[in-house]
C-alpha positions as CSV (number, residue, x, y, z in Angstrom):
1,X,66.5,4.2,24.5
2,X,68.7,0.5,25.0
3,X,67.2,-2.5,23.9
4,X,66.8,-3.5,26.9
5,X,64.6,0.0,27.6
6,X,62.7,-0.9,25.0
7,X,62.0,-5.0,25.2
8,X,60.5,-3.5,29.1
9,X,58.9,-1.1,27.4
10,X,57.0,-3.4,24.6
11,X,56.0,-5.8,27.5
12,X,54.7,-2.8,29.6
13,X,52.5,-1.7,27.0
14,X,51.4,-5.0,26.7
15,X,49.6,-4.4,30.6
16,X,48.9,-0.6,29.9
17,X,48.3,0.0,26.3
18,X,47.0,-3.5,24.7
19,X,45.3,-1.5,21.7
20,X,48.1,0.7,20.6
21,X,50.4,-2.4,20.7
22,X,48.2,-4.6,18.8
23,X,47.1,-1.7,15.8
24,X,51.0,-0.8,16.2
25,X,52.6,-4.9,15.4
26,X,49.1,-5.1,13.1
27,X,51.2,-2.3,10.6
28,X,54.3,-3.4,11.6
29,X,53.3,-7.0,10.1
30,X,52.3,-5.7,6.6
31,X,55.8,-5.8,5.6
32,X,55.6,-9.8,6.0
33,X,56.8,-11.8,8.8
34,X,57.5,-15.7,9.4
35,X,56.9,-17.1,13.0
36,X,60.0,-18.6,13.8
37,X,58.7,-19.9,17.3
38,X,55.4,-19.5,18.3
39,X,53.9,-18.1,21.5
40,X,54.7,-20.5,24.2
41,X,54.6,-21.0,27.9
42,X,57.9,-20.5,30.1
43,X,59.0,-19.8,33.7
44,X,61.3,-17.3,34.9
45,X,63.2,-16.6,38.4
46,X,61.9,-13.6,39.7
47,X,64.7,-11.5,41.8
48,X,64.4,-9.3,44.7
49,X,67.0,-7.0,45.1
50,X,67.5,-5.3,49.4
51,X,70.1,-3.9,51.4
52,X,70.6,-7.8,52.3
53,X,71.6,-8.6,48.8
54,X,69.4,-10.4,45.7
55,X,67.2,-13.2,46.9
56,X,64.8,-15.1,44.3
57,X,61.7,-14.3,45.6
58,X,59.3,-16.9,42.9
59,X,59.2,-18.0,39.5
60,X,56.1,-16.7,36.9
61,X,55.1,-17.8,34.1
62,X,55.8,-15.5,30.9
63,X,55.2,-15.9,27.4
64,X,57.7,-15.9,24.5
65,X,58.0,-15.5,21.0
66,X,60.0,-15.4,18.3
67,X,59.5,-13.6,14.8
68,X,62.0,-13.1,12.0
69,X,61.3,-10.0,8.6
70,X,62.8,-10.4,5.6
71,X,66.4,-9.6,5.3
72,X,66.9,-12.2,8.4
73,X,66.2,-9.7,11.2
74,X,64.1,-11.2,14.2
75,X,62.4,-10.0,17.1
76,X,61.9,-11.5,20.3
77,X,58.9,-10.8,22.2
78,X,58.5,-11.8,26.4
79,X,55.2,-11.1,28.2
80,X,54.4,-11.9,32.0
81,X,51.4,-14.5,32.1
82,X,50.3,-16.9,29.5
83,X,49.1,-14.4,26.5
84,X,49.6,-15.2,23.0
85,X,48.7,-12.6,21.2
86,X,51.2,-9.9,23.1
87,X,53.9,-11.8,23.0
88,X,53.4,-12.3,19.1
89,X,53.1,-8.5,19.2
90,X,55.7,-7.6,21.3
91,X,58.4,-9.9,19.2
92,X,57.0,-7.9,16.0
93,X,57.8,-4.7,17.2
94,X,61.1,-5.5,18.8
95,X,62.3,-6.9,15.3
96,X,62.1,-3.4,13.8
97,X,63.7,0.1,13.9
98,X,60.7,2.1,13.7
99,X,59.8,5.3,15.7
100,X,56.3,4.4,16.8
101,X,57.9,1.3,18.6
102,X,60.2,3.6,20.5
103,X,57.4,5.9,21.5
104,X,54.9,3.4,22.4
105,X,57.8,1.8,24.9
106,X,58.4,4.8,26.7
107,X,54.5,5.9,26.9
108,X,53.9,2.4,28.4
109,X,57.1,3.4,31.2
110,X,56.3,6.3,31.8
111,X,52.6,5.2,32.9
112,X,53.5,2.4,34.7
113,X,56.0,4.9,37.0
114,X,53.3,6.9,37.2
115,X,50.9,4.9,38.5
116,X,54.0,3.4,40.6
117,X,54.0,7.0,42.3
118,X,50.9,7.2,43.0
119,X,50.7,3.9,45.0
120,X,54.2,4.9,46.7
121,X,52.6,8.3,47.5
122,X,49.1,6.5,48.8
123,X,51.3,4.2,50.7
124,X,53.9,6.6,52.4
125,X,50.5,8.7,53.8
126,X,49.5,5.9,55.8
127,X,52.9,5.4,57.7
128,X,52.6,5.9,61.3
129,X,55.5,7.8,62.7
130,X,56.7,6.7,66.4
């Protein structure tokens, strides 16, 4: 899994799976972390990719966070809408190597396609062929 897998990952189980994410940064925290920035408020560009080319479609708010472990490793957590507490989480798990975190981040993408599909599926069965 990249990093960049996984960061998507961490913020999707923040929408799908709030309880393992929480229990999960919860044990990953016992090892002692400092909050080097807080959750906060930001706004980022959100792209939409065609056959025309990329167009910024909006901007949304996320929240960010940033957490470093002993030994000077940190972890960067990024949420869509204004939540604290998963960002906070998400930035604890990122800053680690640990197996539940990889598992937890694919679970969370592999849901979220799934329930993609299904609305693709639902969609594509009301098309009305000429």
């Amino acid at each position: 899994m990249t990093r960049e897998e996984r960061s998507g990952g961490l913020a999707a189980a923040a929408r799908v799976d709030r309880t393992a994410l929480f229990e999960l940064a919860d044990r990953l925290a016992a090892g002692g972390v400092r909050v080097v920035e807080g959750p906060a408020p930001a706004m980022v560009m959100v792209e939409l990719e065609s056959v025309a080319g990329v167009a910024c479609l909006a901007e949304v708010v996320v929240t960010t966070a940033t957490v470093e472990r002993p030994g000077g490793r940190r972890g960067w957590g990024c949420v869509l809408g204004y939540d604290e507490a998963a960002a906070l989480a998400v930035a604890l798990c990122e800053g680690i190597d640990d197996a539940g975190v990889d598992d937890l981040a694919a679970s969370a993408l592999a849901t979220e396609g799934a329930a993609r599909e299904r609305v693709s599926t639902a969609t594509a069965a009301t098309r009305i062929e000429p």
